[in-house]
C-alpha positions as CSV (number, residue, x, y, z in Angstrom):
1,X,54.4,162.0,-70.5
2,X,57.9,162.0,-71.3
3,X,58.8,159.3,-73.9
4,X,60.8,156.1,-72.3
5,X,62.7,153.4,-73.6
6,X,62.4,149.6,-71.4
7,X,64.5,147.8,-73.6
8,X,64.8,145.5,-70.3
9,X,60.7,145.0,-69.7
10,X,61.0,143.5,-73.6
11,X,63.5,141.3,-72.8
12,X,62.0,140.0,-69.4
13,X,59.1,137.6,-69.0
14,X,58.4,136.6,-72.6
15,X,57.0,133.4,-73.5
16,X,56.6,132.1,-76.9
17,X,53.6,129.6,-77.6
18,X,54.0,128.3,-81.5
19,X,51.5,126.1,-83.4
20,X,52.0,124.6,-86.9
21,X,55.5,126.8,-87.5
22,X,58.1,126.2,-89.4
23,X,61.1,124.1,-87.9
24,X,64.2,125.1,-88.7
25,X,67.0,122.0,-87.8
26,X,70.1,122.1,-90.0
27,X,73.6,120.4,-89.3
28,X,76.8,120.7,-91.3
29,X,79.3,118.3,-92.0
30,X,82.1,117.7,-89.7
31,X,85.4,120.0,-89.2
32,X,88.4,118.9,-88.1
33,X,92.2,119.5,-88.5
34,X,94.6,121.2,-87.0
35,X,93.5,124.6,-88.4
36,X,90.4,124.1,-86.2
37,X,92.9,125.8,-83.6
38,X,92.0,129.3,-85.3
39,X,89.0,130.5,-85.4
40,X,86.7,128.5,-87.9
41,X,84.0,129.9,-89.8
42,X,80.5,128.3,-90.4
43,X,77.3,129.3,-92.1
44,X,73.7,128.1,-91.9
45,X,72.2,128.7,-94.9
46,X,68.3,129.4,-95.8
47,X,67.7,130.4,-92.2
48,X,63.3,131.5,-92.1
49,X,63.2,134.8,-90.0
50,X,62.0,134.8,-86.6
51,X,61.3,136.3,-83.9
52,X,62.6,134.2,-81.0
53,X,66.0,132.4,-80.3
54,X,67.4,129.5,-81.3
55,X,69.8,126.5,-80.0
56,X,73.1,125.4,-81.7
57,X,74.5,121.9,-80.4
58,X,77.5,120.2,-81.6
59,X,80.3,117.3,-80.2
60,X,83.7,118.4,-79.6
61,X,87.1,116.1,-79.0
62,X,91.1,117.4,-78.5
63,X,93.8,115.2,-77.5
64,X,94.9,115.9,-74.3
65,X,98.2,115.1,-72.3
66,X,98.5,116.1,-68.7
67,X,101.6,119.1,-68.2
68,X,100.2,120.3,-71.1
69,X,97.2,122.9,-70.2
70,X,94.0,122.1,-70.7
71,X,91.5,121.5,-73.5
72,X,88.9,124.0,-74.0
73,X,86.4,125.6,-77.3
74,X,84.9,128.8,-78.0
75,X,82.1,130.0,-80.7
76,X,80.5,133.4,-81.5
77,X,78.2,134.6,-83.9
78,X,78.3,137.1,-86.9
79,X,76.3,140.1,-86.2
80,X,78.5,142.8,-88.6
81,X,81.3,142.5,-91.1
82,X,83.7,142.7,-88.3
83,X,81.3,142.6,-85.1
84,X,81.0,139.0,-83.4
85,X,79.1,138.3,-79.8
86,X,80.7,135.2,-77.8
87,X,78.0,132.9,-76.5
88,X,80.6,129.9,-75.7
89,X,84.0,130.2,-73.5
90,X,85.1,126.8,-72.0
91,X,88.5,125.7,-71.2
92,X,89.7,123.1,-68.2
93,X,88.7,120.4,-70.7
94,X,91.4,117.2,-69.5
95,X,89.8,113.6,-71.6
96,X,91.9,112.9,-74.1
97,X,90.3,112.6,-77.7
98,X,87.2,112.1,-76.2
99,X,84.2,113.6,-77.5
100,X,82.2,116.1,-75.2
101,X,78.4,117.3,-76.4
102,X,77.7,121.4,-75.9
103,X,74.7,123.1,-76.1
104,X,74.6,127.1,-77.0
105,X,71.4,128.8,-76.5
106,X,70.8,132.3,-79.0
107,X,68.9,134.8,-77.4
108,X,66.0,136.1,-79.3
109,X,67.6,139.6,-79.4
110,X,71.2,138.1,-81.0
111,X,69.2,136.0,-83.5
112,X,67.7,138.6,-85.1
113,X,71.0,140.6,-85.1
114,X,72.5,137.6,-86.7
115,X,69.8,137.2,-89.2
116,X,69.8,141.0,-89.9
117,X,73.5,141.0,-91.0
118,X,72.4,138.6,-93.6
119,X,69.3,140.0,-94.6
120,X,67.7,137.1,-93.0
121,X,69.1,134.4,-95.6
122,X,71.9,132.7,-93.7
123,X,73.4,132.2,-90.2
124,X,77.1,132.7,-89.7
125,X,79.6,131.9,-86.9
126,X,82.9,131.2,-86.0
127,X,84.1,128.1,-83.6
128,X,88.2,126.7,-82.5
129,X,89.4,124.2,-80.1
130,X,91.9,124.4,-77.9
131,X,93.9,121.0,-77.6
132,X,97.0,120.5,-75.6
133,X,98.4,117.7,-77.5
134,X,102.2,118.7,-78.2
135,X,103.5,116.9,-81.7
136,X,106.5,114.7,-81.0
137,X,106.2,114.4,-77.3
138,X,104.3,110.7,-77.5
139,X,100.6,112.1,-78.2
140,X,98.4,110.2,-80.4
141,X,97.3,112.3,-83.7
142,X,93.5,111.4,-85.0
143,X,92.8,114.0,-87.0
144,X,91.8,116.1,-83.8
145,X,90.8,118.6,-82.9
146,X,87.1,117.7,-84.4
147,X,83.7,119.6,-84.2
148,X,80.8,117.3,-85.4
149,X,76.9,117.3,-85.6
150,X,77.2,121.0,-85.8
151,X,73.3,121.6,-85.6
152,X,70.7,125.1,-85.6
153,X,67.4,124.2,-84.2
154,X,64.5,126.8,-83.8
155,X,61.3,127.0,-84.5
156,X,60.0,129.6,-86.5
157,X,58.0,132.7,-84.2
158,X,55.9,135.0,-86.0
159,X,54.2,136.9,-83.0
160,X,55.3,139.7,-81.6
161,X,54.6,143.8,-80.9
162,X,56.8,146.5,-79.3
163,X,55.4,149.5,-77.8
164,X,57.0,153.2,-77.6
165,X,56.4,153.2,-73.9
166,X,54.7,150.7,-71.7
167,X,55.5,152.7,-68.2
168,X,52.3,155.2,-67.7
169,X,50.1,156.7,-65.0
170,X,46.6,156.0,-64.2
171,X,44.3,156.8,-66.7
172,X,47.2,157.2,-69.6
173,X,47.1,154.9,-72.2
174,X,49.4,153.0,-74.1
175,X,49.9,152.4,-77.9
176,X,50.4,148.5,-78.9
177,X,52.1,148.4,-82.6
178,X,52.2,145.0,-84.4
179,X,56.0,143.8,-84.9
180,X,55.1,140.2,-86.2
181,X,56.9,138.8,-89.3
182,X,55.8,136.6,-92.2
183,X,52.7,138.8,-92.9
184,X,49.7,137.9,-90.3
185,X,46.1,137.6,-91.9
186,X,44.6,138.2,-88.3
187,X,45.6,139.7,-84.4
188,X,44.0,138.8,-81.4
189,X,45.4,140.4,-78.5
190,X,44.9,140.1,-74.6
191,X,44.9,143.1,-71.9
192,X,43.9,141.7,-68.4
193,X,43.2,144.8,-66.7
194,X,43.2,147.1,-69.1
195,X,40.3,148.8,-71.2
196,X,39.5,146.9,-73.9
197,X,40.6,144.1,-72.6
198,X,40.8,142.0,-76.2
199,X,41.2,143.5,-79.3
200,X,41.8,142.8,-83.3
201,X,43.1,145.7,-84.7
202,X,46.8,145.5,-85.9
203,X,47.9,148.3,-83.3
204,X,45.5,148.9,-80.8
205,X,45.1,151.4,-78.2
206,X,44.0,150.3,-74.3
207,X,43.8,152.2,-71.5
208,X,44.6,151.2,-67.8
209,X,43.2,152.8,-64.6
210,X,44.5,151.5,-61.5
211,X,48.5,151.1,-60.9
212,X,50.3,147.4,-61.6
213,X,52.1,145.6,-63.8
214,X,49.9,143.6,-66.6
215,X,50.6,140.8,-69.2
216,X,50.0,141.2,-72.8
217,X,49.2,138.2,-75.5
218,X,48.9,138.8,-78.7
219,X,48.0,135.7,-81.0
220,X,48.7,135.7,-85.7
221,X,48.0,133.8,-87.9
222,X,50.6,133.3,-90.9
223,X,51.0,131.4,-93.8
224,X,52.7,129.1,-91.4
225,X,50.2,128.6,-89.0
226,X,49.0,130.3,-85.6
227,X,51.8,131.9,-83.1
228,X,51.4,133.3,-79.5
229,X,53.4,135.7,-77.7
230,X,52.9,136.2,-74.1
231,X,55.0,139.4,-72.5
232,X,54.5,139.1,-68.4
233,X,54.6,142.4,-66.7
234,X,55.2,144.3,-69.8
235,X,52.6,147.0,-69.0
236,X,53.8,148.8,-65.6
237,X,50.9,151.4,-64.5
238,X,53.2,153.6,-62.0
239,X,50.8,155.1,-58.8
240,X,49.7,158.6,-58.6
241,X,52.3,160.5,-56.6
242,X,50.4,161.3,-52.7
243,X,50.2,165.4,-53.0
244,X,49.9,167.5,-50.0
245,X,50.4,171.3,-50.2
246,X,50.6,171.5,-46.2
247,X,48.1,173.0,-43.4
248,X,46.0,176.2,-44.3
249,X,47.8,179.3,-43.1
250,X,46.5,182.3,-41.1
251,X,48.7,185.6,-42.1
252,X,49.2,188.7,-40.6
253,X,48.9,191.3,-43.6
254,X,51.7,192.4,-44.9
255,X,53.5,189.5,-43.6
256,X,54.9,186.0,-45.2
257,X,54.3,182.8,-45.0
258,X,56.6,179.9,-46.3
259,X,54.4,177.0,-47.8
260,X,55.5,173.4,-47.4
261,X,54.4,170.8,-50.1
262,X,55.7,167.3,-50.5
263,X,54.6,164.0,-52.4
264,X,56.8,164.5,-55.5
265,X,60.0,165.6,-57.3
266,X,59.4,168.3,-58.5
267,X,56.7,170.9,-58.3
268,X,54.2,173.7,-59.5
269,X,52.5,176.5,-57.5
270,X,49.6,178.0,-59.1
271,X,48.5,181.1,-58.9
272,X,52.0,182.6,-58.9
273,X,50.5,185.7,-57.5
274,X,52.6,186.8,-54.2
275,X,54.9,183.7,-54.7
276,X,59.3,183.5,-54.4
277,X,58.9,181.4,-57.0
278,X,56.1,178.7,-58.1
279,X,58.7,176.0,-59.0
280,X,60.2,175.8,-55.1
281,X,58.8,173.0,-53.2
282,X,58.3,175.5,-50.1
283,X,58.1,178.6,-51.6
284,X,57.4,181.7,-49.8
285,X,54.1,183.2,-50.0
286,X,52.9,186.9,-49.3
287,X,49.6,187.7,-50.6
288,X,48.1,190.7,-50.1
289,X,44.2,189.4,-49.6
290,X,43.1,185.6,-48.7
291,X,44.8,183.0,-51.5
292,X,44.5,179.1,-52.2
293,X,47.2,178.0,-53.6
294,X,47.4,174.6,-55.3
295,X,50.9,172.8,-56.3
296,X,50.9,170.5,-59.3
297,X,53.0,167.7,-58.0
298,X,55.4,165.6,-60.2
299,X,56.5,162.1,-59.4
300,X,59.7,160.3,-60.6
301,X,57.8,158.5,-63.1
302,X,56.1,161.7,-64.3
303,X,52.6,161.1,-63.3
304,X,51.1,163.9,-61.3
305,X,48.4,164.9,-58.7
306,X,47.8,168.3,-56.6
307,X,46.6,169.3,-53.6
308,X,45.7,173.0,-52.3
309,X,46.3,175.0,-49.4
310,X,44.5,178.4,-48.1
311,X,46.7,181.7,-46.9
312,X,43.8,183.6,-45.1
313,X,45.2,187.0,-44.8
314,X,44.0,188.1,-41.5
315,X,44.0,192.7,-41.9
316,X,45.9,193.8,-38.8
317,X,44.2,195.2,-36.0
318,X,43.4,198.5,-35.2
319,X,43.4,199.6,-31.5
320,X,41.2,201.9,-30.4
321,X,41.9,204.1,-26.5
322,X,39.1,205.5,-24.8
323,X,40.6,208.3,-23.0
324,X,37.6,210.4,-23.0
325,X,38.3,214.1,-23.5
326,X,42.2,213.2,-23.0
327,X,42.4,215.9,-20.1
328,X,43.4,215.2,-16.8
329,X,43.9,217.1,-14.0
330,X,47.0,217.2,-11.9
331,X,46.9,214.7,-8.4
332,X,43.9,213.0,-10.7
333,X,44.2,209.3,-12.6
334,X,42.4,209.2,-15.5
335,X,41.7,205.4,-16.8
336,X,42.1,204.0,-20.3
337,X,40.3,201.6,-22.4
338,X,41.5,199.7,-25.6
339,X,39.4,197.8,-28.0
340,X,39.9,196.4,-31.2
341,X,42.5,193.0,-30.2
342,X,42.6,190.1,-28.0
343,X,45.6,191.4,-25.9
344,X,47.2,194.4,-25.1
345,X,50.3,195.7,-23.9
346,X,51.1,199.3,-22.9
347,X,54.3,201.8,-23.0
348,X,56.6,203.4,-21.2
349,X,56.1,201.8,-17.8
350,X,55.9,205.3,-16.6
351,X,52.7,206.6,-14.2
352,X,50.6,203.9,-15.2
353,X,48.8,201.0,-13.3
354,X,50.2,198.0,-15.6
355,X,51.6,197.4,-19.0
356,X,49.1,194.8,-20.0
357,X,45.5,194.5,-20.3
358,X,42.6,196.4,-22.2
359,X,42.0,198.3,-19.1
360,X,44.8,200.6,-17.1
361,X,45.2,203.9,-15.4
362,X,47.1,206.7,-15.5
363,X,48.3,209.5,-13.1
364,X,51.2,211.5,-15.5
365,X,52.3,214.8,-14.2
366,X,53.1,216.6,-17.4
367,X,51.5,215.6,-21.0
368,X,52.4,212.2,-21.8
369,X,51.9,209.9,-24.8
370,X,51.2,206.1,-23.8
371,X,51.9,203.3,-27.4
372,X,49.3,200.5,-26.9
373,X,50.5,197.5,-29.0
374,X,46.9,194.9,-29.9
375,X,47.7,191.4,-30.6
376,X,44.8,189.3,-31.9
377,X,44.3,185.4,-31.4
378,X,46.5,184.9,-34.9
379,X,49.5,186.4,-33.6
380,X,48.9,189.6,-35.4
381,X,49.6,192.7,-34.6
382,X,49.0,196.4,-34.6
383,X,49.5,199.9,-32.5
384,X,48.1,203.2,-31.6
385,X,48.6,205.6,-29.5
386,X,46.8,208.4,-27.0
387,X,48.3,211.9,-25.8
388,X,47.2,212.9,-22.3
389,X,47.0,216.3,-21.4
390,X,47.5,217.5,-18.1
391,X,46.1,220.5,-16.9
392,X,46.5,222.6,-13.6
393,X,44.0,220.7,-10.8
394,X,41.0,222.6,-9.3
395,X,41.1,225.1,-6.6
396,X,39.5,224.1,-3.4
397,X,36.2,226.1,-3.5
398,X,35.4,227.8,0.5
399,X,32.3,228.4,1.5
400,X,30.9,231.9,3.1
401,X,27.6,232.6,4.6
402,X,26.1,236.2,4.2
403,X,22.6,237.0,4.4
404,X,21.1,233.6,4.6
405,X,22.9,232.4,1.9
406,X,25.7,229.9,1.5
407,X,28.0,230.6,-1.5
408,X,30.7,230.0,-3.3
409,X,33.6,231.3,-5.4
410,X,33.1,231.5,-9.9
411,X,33.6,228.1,-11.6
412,X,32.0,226.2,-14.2
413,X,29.2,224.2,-12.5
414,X,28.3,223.4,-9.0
415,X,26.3,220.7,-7.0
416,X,26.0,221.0,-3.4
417,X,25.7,218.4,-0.3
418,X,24.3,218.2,2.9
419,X,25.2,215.4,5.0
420,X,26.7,213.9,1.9
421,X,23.7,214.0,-0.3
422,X,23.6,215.6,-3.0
423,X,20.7,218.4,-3.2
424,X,18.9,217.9,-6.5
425,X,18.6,221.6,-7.2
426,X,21.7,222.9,-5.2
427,X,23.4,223.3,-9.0
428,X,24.4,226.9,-8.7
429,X,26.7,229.2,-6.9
430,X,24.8,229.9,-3.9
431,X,22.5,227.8,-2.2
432,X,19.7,228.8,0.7
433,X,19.8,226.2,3.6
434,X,16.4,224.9,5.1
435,X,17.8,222.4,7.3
436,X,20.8,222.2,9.7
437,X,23.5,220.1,8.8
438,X,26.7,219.8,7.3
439,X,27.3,221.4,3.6
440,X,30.0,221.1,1.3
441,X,29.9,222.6,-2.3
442,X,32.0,220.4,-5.0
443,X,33.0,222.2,-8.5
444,X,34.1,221.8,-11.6
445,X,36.0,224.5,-13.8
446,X,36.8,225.0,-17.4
447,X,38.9,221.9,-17.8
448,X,36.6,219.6,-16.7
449,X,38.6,219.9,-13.0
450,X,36.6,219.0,-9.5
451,X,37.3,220.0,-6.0
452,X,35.1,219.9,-2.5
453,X,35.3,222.4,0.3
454,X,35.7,221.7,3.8
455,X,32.7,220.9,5.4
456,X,30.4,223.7,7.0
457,X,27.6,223.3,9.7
458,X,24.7,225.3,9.1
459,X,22.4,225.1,12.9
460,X,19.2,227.5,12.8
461,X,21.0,228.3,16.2
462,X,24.3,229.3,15.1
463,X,26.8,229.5,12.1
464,X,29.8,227.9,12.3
465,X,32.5,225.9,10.7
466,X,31.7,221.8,11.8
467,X,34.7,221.2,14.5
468,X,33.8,217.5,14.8
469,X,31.4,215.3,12.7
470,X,31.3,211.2,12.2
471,X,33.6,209.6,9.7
472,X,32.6,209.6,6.4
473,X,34.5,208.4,3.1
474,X,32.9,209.9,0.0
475,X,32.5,210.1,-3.0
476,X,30.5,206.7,-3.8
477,X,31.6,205.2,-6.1
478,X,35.1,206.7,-5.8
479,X,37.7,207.0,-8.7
480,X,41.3,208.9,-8.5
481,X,40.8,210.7,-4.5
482,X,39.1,209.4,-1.5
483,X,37.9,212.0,0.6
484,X,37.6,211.0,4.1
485,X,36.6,213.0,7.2
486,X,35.1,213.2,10.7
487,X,38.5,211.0,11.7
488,X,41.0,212.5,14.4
489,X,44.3,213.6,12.8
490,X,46.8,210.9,14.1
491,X,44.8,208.1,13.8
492,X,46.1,204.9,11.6
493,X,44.0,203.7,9.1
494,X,44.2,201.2,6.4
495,X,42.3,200.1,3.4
496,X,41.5,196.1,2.3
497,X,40.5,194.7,-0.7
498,X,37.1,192.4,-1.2
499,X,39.7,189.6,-0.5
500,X,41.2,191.3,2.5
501,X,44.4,191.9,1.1
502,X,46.1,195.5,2.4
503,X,46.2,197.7,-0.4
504,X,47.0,201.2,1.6
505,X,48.0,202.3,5.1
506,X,48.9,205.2,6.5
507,X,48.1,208.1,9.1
508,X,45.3,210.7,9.3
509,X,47.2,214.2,9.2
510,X,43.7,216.2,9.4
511,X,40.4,216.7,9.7
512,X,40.1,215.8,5.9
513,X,42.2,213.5,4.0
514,X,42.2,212.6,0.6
515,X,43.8,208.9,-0.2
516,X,45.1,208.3,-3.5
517,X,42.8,205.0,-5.3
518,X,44.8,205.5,-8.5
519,X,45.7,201.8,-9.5
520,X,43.4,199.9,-7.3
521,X,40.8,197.7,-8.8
522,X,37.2,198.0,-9.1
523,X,35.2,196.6,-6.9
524,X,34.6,196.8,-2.9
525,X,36.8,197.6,-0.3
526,X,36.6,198.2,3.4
527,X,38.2,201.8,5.4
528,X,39.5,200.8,8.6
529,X,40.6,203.1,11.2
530,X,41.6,203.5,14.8
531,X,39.6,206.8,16.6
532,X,40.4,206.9,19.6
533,X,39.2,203.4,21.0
534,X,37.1,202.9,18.4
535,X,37.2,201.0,15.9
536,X,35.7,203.0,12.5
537,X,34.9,200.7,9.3
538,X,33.9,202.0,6.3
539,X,32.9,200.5,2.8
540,X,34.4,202.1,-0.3
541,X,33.4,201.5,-3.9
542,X,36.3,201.6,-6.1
543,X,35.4,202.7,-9.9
């Protein structure tokens, strides 16, 4: 702690019990005269050092005649060859030759000064009276002006101590040194509050724990007897500033974070590892993992505490799109699916279903690259992105019949239907009916690319291609096209949501339409159209 000088804290507060000291009481014979209008000098001789103050009474008279001025008398002591201190200033004085008592109280602090300019042997000062008596103008002379009983009065102190610094923190302690005069034999000193709270040593040590002010007595013993000196409030135990480094901090790596401390005047981040600058009370902080920090924190009075603070370095995340093989074939939608954040957001706006979300879909028409930008629950973020590919859409297969056999053109698997059921083994080109009913073939080709023929009616009467059948919507569930026939061209239809909202409407232009789902949601929805007179509803499942 930084040394301190309370020149004032000795000065305030101090009490001075004496038993069996030495009195000092001298007076010196009368001045008067008219040279007592200068400055007059006077000396108390054998003066015993001390340690406290002193008194110095006396009678003064002046002639006075009113038109005059006033009367008045000044004193001030020696303290150097040339250096005097004023301790007495009166004028407005108006009895005439009339003698009027005064009493000057010394200071402990200008008595020693005094008695150190004479090496503690004498006392010395200088006194003159104003009078306004004017010679030859009817005043009456009696030897004035006059100074009489011109007494010192103290009693000798012996007790006292200084210490270098009596301001501390909690838990500091502070260094009592013995200043007493005239040679003690013993010491007892006082410390309420402090720790030891007595002691005998000449210049003890005590400690003190919790902030205040505290007295301190210390008690000699001399040749001339036993003196006390009380010193109230001389100890002053200052609080411990309140340090706060601020609220932990989540930050996004590779970012910054400013800290924001407070308590003190000045300040002291430790470790200085990713820091501006440790000495800032809000320094700026960008560690590359997770960090406590902890700030020293200095009062005005220099006493410290500290408090930390946590920068959790959260990494950035990582987005991940499921696009599956990242082919998609034209007129299809092809939906995406992003893990890795909390919230997502999608770009360009440009054949997609919505720009937020984990899930979307989208229905480009050439290659296209979609940026998905994560955002986790800290605020951080981080980006990927997907290429789509778009490749040339399937060619409608046709079915012929030769020989007993339905078939198909080349592609890269098959499954065949009859009355919209799959056939568990109809998985190849051609396929040999056993029942009547209505077939269509769906395929797949190199790309991953499906398409469905028209319908064809196999009777074990005839062979032809079905003119008329009941509506049907398949596949179930459906995802990109809707294929619905069996419903007269020219009939309006329209498609609800689970809530009954309309989310398509249109016209039937032939025997088999195909209805675009891309950018629906999941779930059910109802096919409504008008046949005829007749009213057809259908459910779709939406994928």
């Amino acid at each position: 702690m930084t040394t301190r000088t309370f020149t004032a804290l000795l000065l305030i507060g101090v009490l001075h019990t004496v038993q069996a000291q030495t009195a000092y009481d001298q007076t010196l014979p009368q001045m008067q005269g008219v040279n007592l209008q200068n400055w007059t000098t006077f000396t108390f001789a054998g003066t015993p050092n001390t340690v406290g103050g002193a008194t110095i009474t006396f009678d003064w008279l002046a002639c006075y005649q009113g038109g005059f001025g006033t009367n008045g008398v000044e004193m001030r002591i020696r303290v150097g060859a040339s250096n005097y201190v004023t301790v007495l200033d009166y004028t407005g004085g108006t009895l005439d030759c009339t003698y009027q008592p005064r009493t000057v109280t010394i200071s402990p602090e200008l008595m020693q000064d005094a008695l150190a300019y004479t090496g503690g042997s004498a006392f010395e000062g200088q006194v003159r009276v104003d009078d306004a008596c004017q010679p030859g103008v009817g005043c009456a002379f009696y030897n004035d002006p006059v100074v009489r009983n011109l007494t010192l009065s103290y009693t000798v102190s012996a007790a006292d101590f200084t210490s270098p610094d009596p301001a501390k923190c909690p838990g500091e302690v502070v260094q009592f040194t013995d200043a007493s005069i005239n040679a003690p034999t013993s010491h007892s000193w006082s410390f309420p509050g402090g720790s030891p709270e007595t002691s005998d040593l000449p210049s003890p040590v005590v400690q003190y724990t919790t902030p205040g002010q505290y007295d301190v007595s210390l008690t000699v013993v001399t040749a001339d007897g036993e003196s006390t000196v009380t010193r109230t409030g001389f100890v002053t135990i200052h609080p411990l500033p309140v340090a706060s480094a601020g609220a932990d901090q989540f930050l996004c790596e590779g970012e910054s974070v400013q800290l924001q401390a407070s308590g003190g005047v000045s300040y002291q981040w430790t470790p200085v590892t990713g820091l501006s600058d440790p000495g800032l009370i809000n320094p700026v902080a960008a560690p590359a993992m997770t960090t406590t920090y902890t700030v020293l924190v200095t009062s005005a009075q220099d006493c410290q505490a500290s408090d930390q603070v946590v920068v959790q370095v959260v990494p950035a995340p990582a987005p991940v799109v499921d696009a599956g093989s990242g082919l998609l074939c034209m007129g299809d939608s092809l939906e995406l699916v992003a893990t890795g954040a909390q919230f997502y957001t999608w770009s360009p706006n440009l054949f997609i279903s919505g720009t937020s979300g984990a899930t979307v879909a989208v229905w480009p028409t050439t290659d296209q690259t979609w940026m998905v930008t994560g955002t986790d629950q800290y605020g951080c973020i981080g980006e990927s992105s997907v290429i789509i590919t778009v490749v040339p859409a399937a060619t409608t297969p046709t079915i012929t019949w030769a020989d007993m056999v339905l078939s198909t053109g080349p592609a890269s698997s098959y499954q065949w239907y009859l009355d919209g059921e799959a056939l568990e083994e109809g998985i190849q080109q051609t396929w040999s009916p056993t029942s009547n009913g209505v077939y269509v073939v769906a395929t797949t080709d190199d790309n991953g690319c499906s398409a469905i023929s028209d319908t064809y009616y196999f009777g074990s009467v005839d062979v032809a291609v079905v003119e008329h059948e009941a509506p049907r919507v398949f596949p179930q569930p459906a995802r990109g096209l809707l294929h619905v026939v069996g419903v007269k061209a020219g009939s309006s239809y329209r498609l609800l949501d689970a809530q009954g909202r309309l989310v398509r409407s249109g016209i039937i232009l032939a025997s088999r339409t195909d209805l675009d789902l891309r950018g629906l949601e999941s779930g059910i929805h109802v096919f409504e159209a008008i046949d005829g007179m007749e009213l057809v509803r259908l459910p779709v499942v939406v994928e």
